[in-house]
DOGU-269601 format. One record per residue: x negated, y, z negated of N, C-alpha, C in turn; residue number from 1. Coordinates in steps of 0.02 Angstrom, whole numbers, always signed. Layout:
BEGIN
n.xx,n.yy,n.zz,ca.xx,ca.yy,ca.zz,c.xx,c.yy,c.zz,num
X,Y,Z,X,Y,Z,X,Y,Z,NUM $
...
end
This chain:
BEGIN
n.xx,n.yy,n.zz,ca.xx,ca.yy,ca.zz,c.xx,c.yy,c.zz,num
-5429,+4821,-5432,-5454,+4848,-5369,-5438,+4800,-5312,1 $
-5424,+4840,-5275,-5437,+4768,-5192,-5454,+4821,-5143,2 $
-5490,+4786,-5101,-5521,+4818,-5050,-5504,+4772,-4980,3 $
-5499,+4853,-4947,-5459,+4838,-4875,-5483,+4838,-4805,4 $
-5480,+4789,-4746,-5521,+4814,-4716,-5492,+4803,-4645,5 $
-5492,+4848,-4598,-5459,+4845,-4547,-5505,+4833,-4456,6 $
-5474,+4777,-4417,-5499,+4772,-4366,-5457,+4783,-4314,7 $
-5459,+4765,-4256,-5423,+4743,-4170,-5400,+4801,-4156,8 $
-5454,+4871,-4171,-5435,+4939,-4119,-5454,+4913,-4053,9 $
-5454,+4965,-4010,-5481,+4978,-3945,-5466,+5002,-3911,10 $
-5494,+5014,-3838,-5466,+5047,-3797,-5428,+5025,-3749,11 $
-5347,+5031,-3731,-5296,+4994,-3715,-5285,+5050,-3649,12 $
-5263,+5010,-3594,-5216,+5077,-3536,-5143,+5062,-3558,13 $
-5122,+5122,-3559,-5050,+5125,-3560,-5008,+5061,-3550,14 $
-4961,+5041,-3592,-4912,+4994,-3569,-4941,+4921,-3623,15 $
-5007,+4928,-3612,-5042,+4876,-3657,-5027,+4868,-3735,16 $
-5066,+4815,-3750,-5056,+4789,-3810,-5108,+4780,-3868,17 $
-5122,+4801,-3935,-5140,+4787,-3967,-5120,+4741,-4039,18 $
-5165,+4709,-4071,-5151,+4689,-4139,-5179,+4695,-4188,19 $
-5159,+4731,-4244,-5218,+4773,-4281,-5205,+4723,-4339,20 $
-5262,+4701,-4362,-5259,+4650,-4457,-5290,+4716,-4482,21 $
-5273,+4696,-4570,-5286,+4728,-4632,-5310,+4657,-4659,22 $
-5387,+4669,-4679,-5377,+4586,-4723,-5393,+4637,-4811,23 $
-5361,+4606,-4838,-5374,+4627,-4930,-5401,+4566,-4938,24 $
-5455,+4598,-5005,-5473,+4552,-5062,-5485,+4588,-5130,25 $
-5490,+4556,-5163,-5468,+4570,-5248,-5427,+4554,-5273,26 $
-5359,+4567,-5295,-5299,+4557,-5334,-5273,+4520,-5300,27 $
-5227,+4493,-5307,-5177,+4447,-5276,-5146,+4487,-5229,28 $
-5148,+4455,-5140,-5118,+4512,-5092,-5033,+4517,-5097,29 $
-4993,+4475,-5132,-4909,+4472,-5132,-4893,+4509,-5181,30 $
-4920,+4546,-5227,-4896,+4604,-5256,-4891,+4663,-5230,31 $
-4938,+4680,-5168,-4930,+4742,-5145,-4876,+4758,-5099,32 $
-4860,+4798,-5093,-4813,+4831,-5049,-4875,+4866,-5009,33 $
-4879,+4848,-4949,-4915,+4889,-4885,-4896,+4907,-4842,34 $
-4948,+4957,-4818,-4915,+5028,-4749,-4965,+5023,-4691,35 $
-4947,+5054,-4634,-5003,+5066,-4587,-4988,+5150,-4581,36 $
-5049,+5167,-4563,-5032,+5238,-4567,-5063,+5261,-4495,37 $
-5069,+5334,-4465,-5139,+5330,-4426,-5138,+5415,-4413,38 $
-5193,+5437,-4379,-5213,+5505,-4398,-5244,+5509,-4334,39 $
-5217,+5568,-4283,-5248,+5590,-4237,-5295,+5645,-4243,40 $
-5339,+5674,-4212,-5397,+5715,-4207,-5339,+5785,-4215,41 $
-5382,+5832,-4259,-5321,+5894,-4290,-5265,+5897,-4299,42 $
-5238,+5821,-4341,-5172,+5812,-4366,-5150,+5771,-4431,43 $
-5103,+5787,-4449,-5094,+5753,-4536,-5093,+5687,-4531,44 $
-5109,+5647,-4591,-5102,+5576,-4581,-5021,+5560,-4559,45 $
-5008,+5516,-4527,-4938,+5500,-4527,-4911,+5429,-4537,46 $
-4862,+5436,-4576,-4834,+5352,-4589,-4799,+5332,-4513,47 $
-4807,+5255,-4495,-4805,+5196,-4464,-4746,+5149,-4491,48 $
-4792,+5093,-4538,-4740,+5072,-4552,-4751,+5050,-4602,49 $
-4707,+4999,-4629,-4732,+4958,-4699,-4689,+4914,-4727,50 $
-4717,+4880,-4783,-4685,+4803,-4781,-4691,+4780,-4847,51 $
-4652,+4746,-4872,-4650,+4729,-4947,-4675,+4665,-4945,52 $
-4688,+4639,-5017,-4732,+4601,-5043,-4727,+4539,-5015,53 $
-4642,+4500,-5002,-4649,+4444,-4971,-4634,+4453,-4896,54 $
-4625,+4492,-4887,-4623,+4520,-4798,-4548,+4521,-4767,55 $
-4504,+4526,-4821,-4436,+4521,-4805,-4406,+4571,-4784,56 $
-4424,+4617,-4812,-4411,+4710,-4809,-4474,+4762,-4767,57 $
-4431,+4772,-4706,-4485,+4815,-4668,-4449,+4900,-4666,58 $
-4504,+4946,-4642,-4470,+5010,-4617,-4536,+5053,-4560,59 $
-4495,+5080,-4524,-4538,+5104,-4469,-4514,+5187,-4450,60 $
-4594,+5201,-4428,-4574,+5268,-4400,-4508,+5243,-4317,61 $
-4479,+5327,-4323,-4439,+5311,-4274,-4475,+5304,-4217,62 $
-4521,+5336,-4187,-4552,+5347,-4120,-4607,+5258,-4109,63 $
-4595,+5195,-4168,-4639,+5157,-4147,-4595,+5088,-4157,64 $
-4507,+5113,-4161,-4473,+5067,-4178,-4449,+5022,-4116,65 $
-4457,+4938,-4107,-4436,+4923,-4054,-4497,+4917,-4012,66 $
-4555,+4945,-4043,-4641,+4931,-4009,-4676,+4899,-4054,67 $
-4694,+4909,-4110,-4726,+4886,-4158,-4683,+4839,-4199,68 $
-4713,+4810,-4249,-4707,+4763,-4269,-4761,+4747,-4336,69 $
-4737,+4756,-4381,-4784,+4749,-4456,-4759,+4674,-4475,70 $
-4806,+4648,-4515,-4801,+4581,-4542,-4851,+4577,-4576,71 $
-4833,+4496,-4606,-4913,+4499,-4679,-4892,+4401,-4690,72 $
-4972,+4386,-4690,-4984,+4318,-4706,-5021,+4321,-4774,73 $
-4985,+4319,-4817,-5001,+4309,-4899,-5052,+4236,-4908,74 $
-5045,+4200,-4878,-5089,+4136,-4878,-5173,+4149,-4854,75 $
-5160,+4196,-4824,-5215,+4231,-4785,-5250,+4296,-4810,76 $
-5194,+4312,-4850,-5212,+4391,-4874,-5215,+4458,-4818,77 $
-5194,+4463,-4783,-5173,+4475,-4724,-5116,+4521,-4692,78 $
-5133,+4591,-4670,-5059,+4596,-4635,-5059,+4632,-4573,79 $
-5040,+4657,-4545,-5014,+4654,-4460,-4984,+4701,-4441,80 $
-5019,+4722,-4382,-4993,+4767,-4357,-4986,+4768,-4262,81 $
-4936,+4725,-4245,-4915,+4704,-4161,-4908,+4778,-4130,82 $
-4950,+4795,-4078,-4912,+4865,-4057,-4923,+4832,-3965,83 $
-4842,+4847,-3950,-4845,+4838,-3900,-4822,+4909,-3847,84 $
-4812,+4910,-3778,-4789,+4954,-3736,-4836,+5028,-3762,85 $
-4893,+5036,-3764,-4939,+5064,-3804,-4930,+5124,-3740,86 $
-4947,+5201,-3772,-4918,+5265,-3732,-4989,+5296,-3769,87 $
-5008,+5329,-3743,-5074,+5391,-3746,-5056,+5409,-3820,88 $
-4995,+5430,-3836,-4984,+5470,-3919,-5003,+5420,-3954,89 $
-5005,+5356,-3927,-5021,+5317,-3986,-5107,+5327,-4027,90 $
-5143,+5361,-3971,-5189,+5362,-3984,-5228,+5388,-4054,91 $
-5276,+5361,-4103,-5268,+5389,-4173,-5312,+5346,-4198,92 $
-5349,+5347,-4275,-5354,+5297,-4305,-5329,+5278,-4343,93 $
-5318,+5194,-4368,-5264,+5164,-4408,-5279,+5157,-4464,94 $
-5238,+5155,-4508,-5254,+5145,-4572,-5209,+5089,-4619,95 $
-5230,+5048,-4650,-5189,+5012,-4684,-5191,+5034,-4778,96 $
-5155,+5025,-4809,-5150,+5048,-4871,-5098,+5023,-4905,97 $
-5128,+4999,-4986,-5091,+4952,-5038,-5051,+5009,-5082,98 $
-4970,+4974,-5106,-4963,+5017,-5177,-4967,+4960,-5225,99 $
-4991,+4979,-5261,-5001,+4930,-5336,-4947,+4929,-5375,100 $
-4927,+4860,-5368,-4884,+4832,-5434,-4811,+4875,-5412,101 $
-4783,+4895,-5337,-4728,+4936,-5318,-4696,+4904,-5273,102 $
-4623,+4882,-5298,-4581,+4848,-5258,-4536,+4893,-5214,103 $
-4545,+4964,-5199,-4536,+5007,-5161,-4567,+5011,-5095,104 $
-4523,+5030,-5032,-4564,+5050,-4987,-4572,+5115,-4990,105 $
-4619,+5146,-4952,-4647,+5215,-4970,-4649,+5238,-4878,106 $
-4661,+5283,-4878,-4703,+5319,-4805,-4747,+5367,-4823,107 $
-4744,+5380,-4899,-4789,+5435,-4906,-4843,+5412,-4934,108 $
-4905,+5455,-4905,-4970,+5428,-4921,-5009,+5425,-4983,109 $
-4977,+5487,-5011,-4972,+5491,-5071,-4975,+5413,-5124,110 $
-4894,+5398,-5099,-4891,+5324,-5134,-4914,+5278,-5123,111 $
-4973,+5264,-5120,-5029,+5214,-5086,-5088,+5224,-5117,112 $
-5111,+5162,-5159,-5174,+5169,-5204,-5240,+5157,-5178,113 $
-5220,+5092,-5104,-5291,+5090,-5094,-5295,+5091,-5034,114 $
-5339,+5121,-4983,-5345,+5112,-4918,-5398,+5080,-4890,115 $
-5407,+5073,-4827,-5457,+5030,-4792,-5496,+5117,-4745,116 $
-5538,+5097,-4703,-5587,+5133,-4675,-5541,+5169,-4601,117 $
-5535,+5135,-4575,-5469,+5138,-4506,-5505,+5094,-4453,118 $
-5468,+5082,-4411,-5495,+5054,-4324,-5471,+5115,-4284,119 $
-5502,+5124,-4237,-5481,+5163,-4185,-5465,+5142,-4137,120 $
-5395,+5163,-4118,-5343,+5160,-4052,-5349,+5214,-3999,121 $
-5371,+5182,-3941,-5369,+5230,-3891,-5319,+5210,-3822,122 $
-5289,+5254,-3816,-5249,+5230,-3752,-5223,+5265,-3692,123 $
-5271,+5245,-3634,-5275,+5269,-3588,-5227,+5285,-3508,124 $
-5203,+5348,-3511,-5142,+5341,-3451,-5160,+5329,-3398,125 $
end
C-alpha cells in the first residue's frame, strides 16, 4: 500500500503560477511510476502528466506542454507538479496517482493503483 497526498492548490489569476507536491508514504517511492491527473466539474478525469521512477522519462498532455513541468524527489518521497502561464481551463482538481511495480508510462487512469484525495486549482481571468 502507499498512500498519497496532495497540496499547493489555489486560487491563481490568469498568467500565474502554481506548484502542486504529491507526498507518498508506504512502499518505497522509486518504484513507482507516477501521474498527475485532474478533473473539471462535469468532465472525465484527464491525464496531465507523468514520470518514471528515477525521473528520467517524462510525458505530457499536449495542451500543458512547455507550461508544466512534473518532477519527483525520491529522497523526499515526493513529486511535482510546476504549472506555470496558468489559463482559466486549467481550472480542476488535481490528482496524483502511483502504478505499482510499472516501468511504463501510462496516461490512463485505469493504469494507476493508488491515488491521493486532489487539491483544487482555480484560475481566474
Amino acid at each position: 500500500q502507499v498512500q498519497l497526498e496532495e497540496s499547493g492548490g489555489g486560487l491563481v489569476q490568469a498568467g500565474g503560477s502554481l506548484r502542486l507536491s504529491c507526498a507518498a508514504s508506504g512502499r518505497p517511492f522509486s518504484i513507482y511510476v507516477m501521474g498527475w491527473f485532474r478533473q473539471a466539474p462535469g468532465q472525465e478525469r484527464e491525464f496531465i502528466a507523468t514520470i518514471n521512477g528515477i525521473g528520467g522519462n517524462t510525458y505530457y498532455k499536449d495542451s500543458v506542454k512547455g507550461r508544466f513541468t512534473i518532477s519527483r524527489d525520491n529522497a523526499k518521497n515526493t513529486m511535482y507538479l510546476q504549472m506555470n502561464s496558468l489559463k482559466p481551463e486549467d481550472t480542476a482538481v488535481y490528482c496524483c496517482a502511483a502504478r505499482w511495480r510499472q516501468t511504463m508510462l501510462s496516461t490512463d487512469p485505469n493504469g494507476y493503483d493508488y491515488w491521493g484525495q486532489g487539491t483544487q486549482v482555480a484560475v481566474s481571468s
